[in-house]
N, C-alpha and C positions, 0 to 999 in steps of 0.2 A: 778324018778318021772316025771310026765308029765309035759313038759313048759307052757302050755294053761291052764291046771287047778291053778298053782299057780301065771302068770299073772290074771286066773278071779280074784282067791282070794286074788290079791292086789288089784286091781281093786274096788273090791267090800267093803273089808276093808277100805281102804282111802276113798269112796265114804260114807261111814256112820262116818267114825272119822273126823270131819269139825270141825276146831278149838279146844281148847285143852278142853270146856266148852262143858262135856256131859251129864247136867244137862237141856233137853229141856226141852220146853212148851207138854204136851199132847196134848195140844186143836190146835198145828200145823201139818198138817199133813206133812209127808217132802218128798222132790221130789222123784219120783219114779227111780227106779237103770235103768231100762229098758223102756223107755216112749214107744219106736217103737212097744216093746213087746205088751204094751196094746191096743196100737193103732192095730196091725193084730191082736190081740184078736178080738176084735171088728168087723172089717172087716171078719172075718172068720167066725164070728155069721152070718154077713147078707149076704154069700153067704148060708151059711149051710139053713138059713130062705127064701131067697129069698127077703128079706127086702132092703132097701134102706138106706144110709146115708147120715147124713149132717156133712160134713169135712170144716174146715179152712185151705187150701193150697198155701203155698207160690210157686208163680210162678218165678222162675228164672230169666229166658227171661224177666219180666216185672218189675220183683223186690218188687213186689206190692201182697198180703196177699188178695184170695177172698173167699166166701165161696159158695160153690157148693155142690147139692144134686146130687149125682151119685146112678147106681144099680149097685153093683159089678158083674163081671164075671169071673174074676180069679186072683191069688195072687200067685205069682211065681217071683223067685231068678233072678237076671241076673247074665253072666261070673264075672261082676267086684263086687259081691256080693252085691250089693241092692237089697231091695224087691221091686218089683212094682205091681199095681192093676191097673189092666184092667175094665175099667168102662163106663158105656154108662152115659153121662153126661148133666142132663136136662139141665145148663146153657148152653152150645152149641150145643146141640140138636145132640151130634155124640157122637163114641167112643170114649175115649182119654185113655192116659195112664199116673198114677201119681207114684211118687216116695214117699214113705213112710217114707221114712226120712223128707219131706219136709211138710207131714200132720203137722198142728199145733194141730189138737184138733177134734174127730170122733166122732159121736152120734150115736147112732142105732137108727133109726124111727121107728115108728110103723106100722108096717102090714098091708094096708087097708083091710078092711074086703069084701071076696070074697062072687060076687052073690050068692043067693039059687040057 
């Protein structure tokens, strides 16, 4: 049997079996197995759209959490397997490039509406 599918599914296992009490609340909703997942979900909308985002991004370099309205341009793996998004970034008025793991939290904007 394959070693990657039965690491996911310990993985995935022990991530819903939390404490031995699995009697929860419904009305909580509980963390997501793959946050990154939703986060390039989203990102992937607003290239396929053209749209723009508003992301929460921890900066490294400053240690400090800002939040920036970017237009994506492209979403691609690096060698060391991170995702990163390449984005023109109205807070610095350039291109930058963010790490996806380090997004806190993505919005999809809405589309302003194009002249007649």
């Amino acid at each position: 049997m394959d070693w990657t599918y039965l690491l996911l599914e310990w993985v995935v296992v022990n991530a819903l079996w939390k404490g031995g009490d699995r009697r929860r609340s419904r009305s909580v909703r509980p963390d997501p197995l793959f946050p990154e997942a939703e986060r390039m979900e989203i990102v992937q909308r607003a290239l396929e759209s053209g749209s723009d985002i508003r992301l929460i991004y921890f900066a490294a370099s400053s240690g400090q959490e800002t939040e920036r309205v970017v237009t994506p341009r492209s979403l691609w793996q690096a060698q060391a397997g991170q995702w990163l998004l390449t984005a023109q970034d109205h807070l610095r008025g350039d291109q930058r490039t963010f790490r996806v793991g380090r997004i806190k939290e993505v919005r999809l904007l809405p589309r302003p509406p194009t002249p007649p």
